[in-house]
C-alpha positions in Angstrom: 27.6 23.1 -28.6 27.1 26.9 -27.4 30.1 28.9 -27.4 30.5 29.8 -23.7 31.2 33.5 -22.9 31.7 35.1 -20.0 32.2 38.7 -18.8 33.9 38.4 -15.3 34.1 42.1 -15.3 33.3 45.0 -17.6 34.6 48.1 -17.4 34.9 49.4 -13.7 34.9 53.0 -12.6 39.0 52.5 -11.6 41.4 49.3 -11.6 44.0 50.8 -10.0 41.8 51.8 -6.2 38.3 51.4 -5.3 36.7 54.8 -5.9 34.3 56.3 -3.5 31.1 54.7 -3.9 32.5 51.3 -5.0 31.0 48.6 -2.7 31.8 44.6 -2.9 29.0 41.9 -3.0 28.3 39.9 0.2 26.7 36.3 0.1 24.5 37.6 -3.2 25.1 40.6 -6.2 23.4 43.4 -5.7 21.6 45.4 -8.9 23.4 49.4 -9.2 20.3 51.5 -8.8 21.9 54.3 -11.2 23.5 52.7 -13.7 21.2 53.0 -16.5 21.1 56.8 -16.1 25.4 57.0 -16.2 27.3 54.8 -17.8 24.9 52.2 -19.0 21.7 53.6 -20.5 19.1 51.3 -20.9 19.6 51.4 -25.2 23.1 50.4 -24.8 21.8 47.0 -22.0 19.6 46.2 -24.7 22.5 46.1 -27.8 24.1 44.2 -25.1 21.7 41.7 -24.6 20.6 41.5 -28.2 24.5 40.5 -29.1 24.6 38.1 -26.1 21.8 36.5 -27.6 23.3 36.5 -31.6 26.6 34.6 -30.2 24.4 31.9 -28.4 26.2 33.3 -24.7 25.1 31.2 -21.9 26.2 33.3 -18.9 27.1 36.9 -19.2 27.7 39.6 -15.9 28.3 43.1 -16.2 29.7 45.0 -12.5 30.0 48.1 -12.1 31.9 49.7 -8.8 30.7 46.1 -7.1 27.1 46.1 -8.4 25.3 44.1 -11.2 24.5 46.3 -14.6 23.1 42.8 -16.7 23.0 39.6 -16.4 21.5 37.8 -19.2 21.5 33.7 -19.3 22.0 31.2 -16.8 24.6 32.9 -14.4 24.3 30.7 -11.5 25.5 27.5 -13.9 28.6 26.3 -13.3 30.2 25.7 -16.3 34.1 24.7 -17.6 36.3 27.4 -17.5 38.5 26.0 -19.7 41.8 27.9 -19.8 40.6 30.7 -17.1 42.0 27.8 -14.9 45.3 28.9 -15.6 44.8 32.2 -14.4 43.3 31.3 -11.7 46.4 29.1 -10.2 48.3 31.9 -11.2 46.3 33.6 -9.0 47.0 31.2 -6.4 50.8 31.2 -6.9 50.7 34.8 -6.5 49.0 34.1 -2.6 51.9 31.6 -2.1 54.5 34.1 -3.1 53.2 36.2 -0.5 53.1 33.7 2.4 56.7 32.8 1.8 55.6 29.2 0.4 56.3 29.4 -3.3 59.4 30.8 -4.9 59.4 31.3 -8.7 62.9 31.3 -8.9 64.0 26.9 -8.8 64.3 25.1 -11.9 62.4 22.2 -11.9 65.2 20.0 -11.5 65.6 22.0 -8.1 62.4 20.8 -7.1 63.3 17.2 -8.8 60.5 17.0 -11.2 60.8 15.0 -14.8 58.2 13.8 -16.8 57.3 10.4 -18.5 60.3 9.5 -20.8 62.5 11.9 -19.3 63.1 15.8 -19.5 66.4 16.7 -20.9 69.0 18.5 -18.7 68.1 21.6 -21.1 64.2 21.5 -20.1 65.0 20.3 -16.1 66.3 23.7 -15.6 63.4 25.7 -17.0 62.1 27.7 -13.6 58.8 28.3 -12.1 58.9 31.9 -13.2 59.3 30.4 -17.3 56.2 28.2 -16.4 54.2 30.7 -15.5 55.1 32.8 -18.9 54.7 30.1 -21.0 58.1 30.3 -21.7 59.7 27.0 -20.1 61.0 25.5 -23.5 59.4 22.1 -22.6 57.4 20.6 -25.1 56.6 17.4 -23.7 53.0 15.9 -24.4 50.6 17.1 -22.2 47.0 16.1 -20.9 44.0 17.5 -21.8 45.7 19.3 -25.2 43.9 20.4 -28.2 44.4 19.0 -31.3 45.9 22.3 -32.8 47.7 22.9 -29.5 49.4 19.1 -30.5 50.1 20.4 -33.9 51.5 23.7 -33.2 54.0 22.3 -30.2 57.7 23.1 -31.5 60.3 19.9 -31.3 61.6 18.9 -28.5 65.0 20.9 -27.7 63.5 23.6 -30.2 64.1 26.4 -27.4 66.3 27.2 -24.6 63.5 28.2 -21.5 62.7 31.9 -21.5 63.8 32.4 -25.0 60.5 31.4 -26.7 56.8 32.2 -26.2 54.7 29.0 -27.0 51.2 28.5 -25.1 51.8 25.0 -23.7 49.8 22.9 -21.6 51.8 21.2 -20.3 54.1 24.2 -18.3 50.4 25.0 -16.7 50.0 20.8 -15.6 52.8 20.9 -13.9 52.4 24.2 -12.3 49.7 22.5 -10.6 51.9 20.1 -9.0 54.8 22.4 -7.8 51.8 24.6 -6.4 50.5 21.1 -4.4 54.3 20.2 -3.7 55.2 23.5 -1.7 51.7 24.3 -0.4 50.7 21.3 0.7 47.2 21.9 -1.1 46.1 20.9 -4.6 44.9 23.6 -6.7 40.9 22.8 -5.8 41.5 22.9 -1.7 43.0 26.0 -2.3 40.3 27.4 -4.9 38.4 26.5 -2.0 39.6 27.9 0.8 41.6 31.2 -0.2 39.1 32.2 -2.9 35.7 30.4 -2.9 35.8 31.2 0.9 36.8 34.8 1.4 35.0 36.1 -2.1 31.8 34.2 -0.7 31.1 32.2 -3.9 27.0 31.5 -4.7 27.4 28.5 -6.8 31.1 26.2 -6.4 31.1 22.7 -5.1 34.2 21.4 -5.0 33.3 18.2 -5.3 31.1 18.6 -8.4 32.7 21.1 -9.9 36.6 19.9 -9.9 38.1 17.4 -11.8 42.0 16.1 -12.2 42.7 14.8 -15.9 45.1 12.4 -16.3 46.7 10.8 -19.7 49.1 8.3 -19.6 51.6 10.8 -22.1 52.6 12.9 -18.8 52.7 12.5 -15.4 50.3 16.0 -14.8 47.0 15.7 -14.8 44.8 18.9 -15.9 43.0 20.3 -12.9 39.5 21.3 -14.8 37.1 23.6 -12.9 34.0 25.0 -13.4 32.5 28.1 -12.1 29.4 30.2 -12.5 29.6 33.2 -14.6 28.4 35.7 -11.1 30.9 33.5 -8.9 34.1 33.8 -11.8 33.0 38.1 -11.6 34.0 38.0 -7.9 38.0 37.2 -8.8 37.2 39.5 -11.7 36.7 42.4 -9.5 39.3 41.4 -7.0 41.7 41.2 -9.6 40.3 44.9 -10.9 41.2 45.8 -7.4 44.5 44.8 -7.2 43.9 42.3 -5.0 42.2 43.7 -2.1 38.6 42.5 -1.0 36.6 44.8 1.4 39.3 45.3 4.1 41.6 42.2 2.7 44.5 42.2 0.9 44.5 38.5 -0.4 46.5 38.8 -2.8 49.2 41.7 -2.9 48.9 43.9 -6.2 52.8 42.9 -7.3 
C-alpha cells in the first residue's frame, strides 16, 4: 500500500494573526501568483515534488497566507485520516467548550459511562480533560487498535489517570461518545455542520466518507473519516489562525 502523506499546512506567513495580504479560500483554492518569486522558488517546488514522488505521497498541499504553492497527487481523494480523526473531535470539543455544552472537568463516572466488563472505580473517575491528553489511565481494549498499540497497552490499574502518558484508543472512542452524549450530535453530523459547512469543503460526503467501527471488546466504536488532502488544509489553516475563518471565530484560540 502507499504511505499516505498529507501536508494540511506548510509554513504560513504568521500563526498567531492573519497578516495583511492573507486571504481564505471560498468554494475552490486559489494558486498565490507570487509565491515562486518569495518564499517558494520554483527549484525548491521541484525538490518538493521530486521527494513527494520518492515516498510514494498520494495527496500533498502547500498554503501559503490562504493560497495554493503545490499540489502534487490526487488532492481531491478522499482518503482515511487515520489518527488526524482525533484531532479533529478535539477540535470539536473545543467548539462545545465554547457553546457551554461540554465541560472537560466530570469523571466519567459523572457522566455514568463504563465499558464491557467493567471499569474499576480507579478508571470511572478519569475526566474528560485526561481523555483528551491521553492520560485517562484506562487501558481497556479498544476498537480499531493496532497490533503494537495492543502490545504496548500497560496493565490494567497500571496508572492512576493524569499520572501517565500512554497513546490509547480507547480514551479517543469514548470521547466520541461523551461528545454525542452532551451535544446531541455524533462526531460526523458535527464534522458536518460546524466544519465541512463553514470551511466550504470541495470533496466530503458524509455518507461515503464516515464510518463507526465497532468490536465487540468495548462498547465505543471508532468514528473513521476520510477527507481530501485540499479539504483537511482548510482546518489546517483555521487552526494556523487560531481559530478564526474570514470574519468567524469558530473555534476560540484557548
Amino acid at each position: 500500500m502507499a504511505r499516505l502523506v498529507f501536508l494540511a499546512c506548510a509554513l504560513l506567513a504568521c500563526a498567531v494573526a492573519a497578516a495583511a495580504g492573507d486571504t481564505y479560500p471560498a468554494r475552490t483554492w486559489a494558486a498565490s501568483e507570487h509565491a515562486t518569486a518569495t518564499a517558494w522558488p520554483a527549484d525548491g517546488l521541484k525538490a518538493i515534488d521530486s521527494l513527494a514522488a520518492s515516498m510514494q505521497t498520494d495527496g500533498l498541499l502547500i498554503v501559503h497566507r490562504g493560497k495554493t504553492v503545490l499540489a502534487y497527487g490526487d488532492i481531491a481523494k478522499p482518503r482515511n485520516v487515520y489518527s488526524v480523526r482525533k484531532s479533529i473531535l478535539s477540535v470539536l470539543i473545543g467548539m462545545g467548550v465554547d457553546k457551554g455544552t461540554v465541560d472537560l472537568d466530570p469523571s466519567l463516572a459523572a457522566l455514568g459511562f463504563d465499558d464491557v466488563g467493567g471499569l474499576s472505580l480507579q478508571e470511572r473517575s478519569a475526566t474528560v480533560r485526561q481523555l483528551l491528553q491521553s492520560r485517562s489511565g484506562v487501558y481497556h481494549e479498544a476498537a480499531y487498535e493496532t497490533r503494537s498499540a495492543k502490545a504496548q497497552r500497560p496493565a490494567r490499574g497500571s496508572h492512576a489517570p493524569g499520572t501517565f502518558w500512554y497513546y490509547n484508543n480507547w480514551d479517543f472512542n469514548a470521547l466520541g461518545a461523551i461528545f454525542e452524549q452532551r451535544t446531541g450530535k455524533s462526531v460526523f453530523e458535527a464534522l458536518r455542520d460546524d466544519l465541512a459547512k463553514p470551511l466550504q469543503f470541495e470533496d466530503f460526503h458524509l455518507a461515503r466518507d464516515t464510518e463507526f467501527v465497532a468490536e465487540p471488546v468495548s462498547r465505543y466504536p471508532a468514528y473513521v473519516m476520510k477527507l481530501s488532502a485540499r479539504d483537511l488544509a482548510r482546518i489546517g489553516l483555521l487552526m494556523a489562525r487560531n481559530g478564526r475563518w474570514g470574519d468567524q471565530q469558530l473555534v476560540s484560540a484557548r
